[in-house]
N, C-alpha and C positions, 0 to 999 in steps of 0.2 A: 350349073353347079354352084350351090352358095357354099360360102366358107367364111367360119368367125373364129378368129386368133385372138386368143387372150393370156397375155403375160404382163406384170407385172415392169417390167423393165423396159423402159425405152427406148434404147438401146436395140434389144432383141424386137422387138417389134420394128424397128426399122432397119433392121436386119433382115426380119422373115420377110416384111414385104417388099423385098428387092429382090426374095430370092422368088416370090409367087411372081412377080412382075415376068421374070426371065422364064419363066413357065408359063405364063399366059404369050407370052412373045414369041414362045417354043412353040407353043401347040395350038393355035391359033383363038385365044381368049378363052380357053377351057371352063377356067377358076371360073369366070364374072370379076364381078367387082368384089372382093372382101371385103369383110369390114375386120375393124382391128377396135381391141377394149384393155384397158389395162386393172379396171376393177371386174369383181367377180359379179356388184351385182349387176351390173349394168349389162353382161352376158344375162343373166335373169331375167332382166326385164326385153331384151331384146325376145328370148326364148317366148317366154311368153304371149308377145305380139305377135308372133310368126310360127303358129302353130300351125298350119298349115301348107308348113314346106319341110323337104327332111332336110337336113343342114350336115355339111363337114365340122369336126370343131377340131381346133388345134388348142390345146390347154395345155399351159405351165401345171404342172404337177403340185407344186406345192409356191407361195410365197416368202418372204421373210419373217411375216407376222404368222402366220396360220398354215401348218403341216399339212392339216387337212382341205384344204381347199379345194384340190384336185378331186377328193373322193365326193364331197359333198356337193362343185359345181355336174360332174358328172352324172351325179345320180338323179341332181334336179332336170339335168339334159333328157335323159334316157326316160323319166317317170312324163314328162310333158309328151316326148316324143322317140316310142322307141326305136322307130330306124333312123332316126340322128346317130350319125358316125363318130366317135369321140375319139382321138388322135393324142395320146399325150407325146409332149416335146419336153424333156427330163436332164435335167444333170448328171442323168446316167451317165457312172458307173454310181456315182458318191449318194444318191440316193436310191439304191437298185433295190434293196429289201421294202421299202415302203413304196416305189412304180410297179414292185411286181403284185404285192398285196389291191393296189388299187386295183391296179387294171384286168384282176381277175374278178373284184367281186364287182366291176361296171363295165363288164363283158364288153374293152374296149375294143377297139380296131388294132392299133399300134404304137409303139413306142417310139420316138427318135431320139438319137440321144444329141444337147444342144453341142457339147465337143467332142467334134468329129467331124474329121477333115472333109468326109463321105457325105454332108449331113445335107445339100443341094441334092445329088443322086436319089440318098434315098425318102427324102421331103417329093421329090418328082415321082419317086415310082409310088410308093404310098398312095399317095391323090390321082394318079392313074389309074391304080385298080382298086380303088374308092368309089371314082369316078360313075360305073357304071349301078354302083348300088344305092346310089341317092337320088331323091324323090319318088322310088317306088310305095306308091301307097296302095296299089292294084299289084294283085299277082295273074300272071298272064295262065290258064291253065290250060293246056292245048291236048285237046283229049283226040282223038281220032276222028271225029268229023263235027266238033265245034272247039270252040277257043271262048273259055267264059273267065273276066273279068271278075276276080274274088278279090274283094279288100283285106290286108292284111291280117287287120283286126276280127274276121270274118273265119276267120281259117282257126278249125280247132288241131286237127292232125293230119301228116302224113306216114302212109304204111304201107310197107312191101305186103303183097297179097299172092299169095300161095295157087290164086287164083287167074291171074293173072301175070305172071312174072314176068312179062316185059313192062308191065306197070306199075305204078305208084300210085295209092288209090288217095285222093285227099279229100277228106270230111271238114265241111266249111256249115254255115250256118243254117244255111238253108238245101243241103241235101250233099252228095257228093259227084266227084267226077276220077276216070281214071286217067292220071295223064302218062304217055309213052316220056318218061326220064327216069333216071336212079336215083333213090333215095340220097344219095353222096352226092350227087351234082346237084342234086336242088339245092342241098346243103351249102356247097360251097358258091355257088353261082347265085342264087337269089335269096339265101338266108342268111350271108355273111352277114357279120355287124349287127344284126337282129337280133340282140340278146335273150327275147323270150321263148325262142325257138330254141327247143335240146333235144338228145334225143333222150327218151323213158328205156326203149332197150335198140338193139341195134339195128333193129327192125321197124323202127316208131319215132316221128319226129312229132313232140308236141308245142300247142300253143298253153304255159303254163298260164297264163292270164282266161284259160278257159277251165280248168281245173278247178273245181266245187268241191272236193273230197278226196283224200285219199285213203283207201282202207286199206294197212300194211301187210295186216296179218291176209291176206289176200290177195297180197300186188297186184292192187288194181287202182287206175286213178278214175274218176269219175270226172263227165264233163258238163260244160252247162247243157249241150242238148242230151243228157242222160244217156249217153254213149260211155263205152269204159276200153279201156286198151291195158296189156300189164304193164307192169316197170320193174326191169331189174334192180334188186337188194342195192348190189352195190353203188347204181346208180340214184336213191334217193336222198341222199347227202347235199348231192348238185342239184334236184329239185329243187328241196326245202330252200337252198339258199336263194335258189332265185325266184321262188316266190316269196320269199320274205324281203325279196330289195323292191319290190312293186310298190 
């Protein structure tokens, strides 16, 4: 598991990393080794060289200089690499209107707040059930008498099939597979944290990064293999916005 903490304060950074230390101690080296940054771009430039691993991030939400920092290092996380897990660690309560805004439109993981007495607890339970969602970059699809290996980025949708109702039918790039799970447990078990993954209606989990079209007056979305699924009305608001943060 990697993990990169970035806060501004020195202080807290050697704070946090006494409390990951007593969690690697805990759990038998869980974490790795972290690294720890106190500017924003230097997370940047890390991101960028290591594109080929999903990463935990713990991020100060805002600094002294720059409000937005949280939203912008965030978004550069999420655009390089979208199952990077983003974590903010906040001043919450005092800054709660502006952590709640970020961390809806950079479809974060979770909030901690830095006072609070609880903030060891729940810094441990967080990166536990973190833990299990980073570095998937294959989705496992275990269909009834094979198991195929689809990359994330691969995968255009998943859909309850009327056809099938103990399965989940997923249409990926190169053809499809039906796998025995429920739409809701894929969801929460292998799409947590995966901001491009939503559902269109409650029936339809899509990858908006495959989305070519959407024609309203029709509810339908178009994909790149010229496949289309509907979307409910109410739910194109939460499209549009998160294919506009790509």
């Amino acid at each position: 598991m990697k993990i990169v903490v970035y806060d501004d304060s020195k202080e807290f950074l050697d704070f946090i990393k006494n409390s990951l230390d007593k969690i690697n101690t805990k759990h038998g080296n869980i974490l790795g080794a972290p690294v720890y940054f106190s500017e924003a771009n230097e997370v940047k430039e890390y991101v960028s060289e290591n594109k080929e691993h999903s990463t935990v991030f713990l991020l100060d939400i805002m600094d002294e200089d720059d409000t937005a920092v949280g939203y912008e290092l965030a978004k550069y996380i999420k655009d390089i690499e979208p199952c990077n897990i983003v974590i903010y660690v906040s001043d919450f309560p005092e800054n709660y209107i502006y952590t709640k805004s970020v961390f809806a439109k950079t479809n974060s993981y979770n909030v901690i707040a830095k006072m609070n007495e609880n903030f060891f607890y729940e810094l441990e339970e967080t990166l536990l059930n973190a833990h299990p969602l980073v570095a998937k970059k294959v989705f496992l699809a275990k269909g009834k008498d094979e198991i195929r290996l689809i990359k994330y980025e691969d995968i255009i949708y998943f859909e309850i099939t009327t056809k099938r109702s103990e399965y989940t039918k997923l249409t990926y790039k190169d053809g499809f597979i039906y796998i025995k799970d429920t739409l809701s447990h894929i969801k929460s078990t292998e799409l947590d944290g995966n901001g491009v993954f939503i559902y269109s209606t409650r029936n339809c989990i899509v990858n908006v990064r495959a989305i070519v079209q959407i024609k309203k007056h029709e509810g339908k979305l178009i994909f790149t293999n010229g496949e289309s699924v509907p979307f409910s009305p109410r739910r194109i608001e939460r499209l549009l916005e998160c294919i506009s943060e790509l």
